[in-house]
C-alpha atoms as one frame of an Amber mdcrd trajectory, in Angstrom:
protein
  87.129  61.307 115.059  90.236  59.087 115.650  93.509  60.267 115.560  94.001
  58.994 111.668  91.478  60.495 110.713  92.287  63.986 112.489  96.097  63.895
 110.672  95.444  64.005 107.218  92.795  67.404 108.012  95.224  68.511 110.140
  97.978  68.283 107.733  96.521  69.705 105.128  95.645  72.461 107.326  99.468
  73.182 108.114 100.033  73.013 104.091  97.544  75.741 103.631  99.032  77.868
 106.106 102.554  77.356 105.011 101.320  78.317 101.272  99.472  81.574 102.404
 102.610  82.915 104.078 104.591  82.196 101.307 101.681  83.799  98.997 102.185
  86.757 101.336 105.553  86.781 101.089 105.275  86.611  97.323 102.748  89.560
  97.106 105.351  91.688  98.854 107.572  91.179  96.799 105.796  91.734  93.197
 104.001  95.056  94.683 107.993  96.263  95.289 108.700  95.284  91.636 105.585
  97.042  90.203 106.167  99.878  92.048 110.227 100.091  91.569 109.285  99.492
  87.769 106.133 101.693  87.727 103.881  99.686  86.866 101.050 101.003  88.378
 101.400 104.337  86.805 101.903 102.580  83.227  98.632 100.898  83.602  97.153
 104.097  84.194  97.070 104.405  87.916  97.972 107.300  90.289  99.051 105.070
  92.956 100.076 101.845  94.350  97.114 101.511  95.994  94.592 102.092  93.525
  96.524  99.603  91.444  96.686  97.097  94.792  92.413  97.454  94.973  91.850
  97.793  91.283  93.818  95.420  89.193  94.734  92.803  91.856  91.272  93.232
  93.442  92.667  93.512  97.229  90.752  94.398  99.509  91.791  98.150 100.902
  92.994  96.974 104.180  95.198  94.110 102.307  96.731  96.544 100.277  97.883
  99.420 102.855  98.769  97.186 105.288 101.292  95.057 102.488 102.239  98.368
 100.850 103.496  99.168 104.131 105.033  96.579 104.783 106.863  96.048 101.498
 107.787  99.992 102.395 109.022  99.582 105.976 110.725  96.046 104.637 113.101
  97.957 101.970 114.535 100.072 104.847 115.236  97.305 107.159 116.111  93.863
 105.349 115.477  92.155 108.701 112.107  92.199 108.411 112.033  91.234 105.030
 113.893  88.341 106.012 112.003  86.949 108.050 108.576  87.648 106.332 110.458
  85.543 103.433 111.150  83.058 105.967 107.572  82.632 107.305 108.888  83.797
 111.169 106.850  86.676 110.687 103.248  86.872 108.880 102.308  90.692 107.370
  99.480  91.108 109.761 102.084  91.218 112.292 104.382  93.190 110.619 102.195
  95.720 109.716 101.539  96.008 113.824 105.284  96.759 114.533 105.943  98.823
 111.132 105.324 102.048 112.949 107.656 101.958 115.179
């Protein structure tokens, strides 16, 4: 494959990327609003969580790990920041929430 025909797959590659961490970033942000605005529990849901894996079909460890992260992410606006920003992707966050 020659190099012009490696950039257009490669670029398209970079847009996908850049849209997924912005569709993470996104996701954060409309589980905070359903669960500052109860949402879940309007729709007949105990929890977050079961409204995460039910209605928006996440997969269980997609849905703890951006619950908390949305969590962790109210108490310190850094880190919301920068998951806004796309310096930091929620898989990584969720590895430094705990501390």
């Amino acid at each position: 494959m020659s190099d012009l025909e490696i950039s257009p797959i490669h670029e398209r590659a970079v847009r996908a990327a850049d849209g997924f961490r912005r569709a993470e970033a996104e996701l954060l942000e409309a589980l905070r609003a359903v669960e500052d605005a109860h949402v879940f529990e309007k729709m007949g849901h105990s929890s977050l969580f079961l409204y995460a894996t039910q209605e928006l079909r996440l997969t269980e460890a997609v849905a703890y790990a951006a619950i908390q992260v949305m969590r962790k992410a109210r108490e310190v606006p850094e880190l919301r920041e920068k998951i806004i920003s796309g310096e930091l992707s929620v898989s990584t966050a969720r590895k430094i929430v705990p501390v």
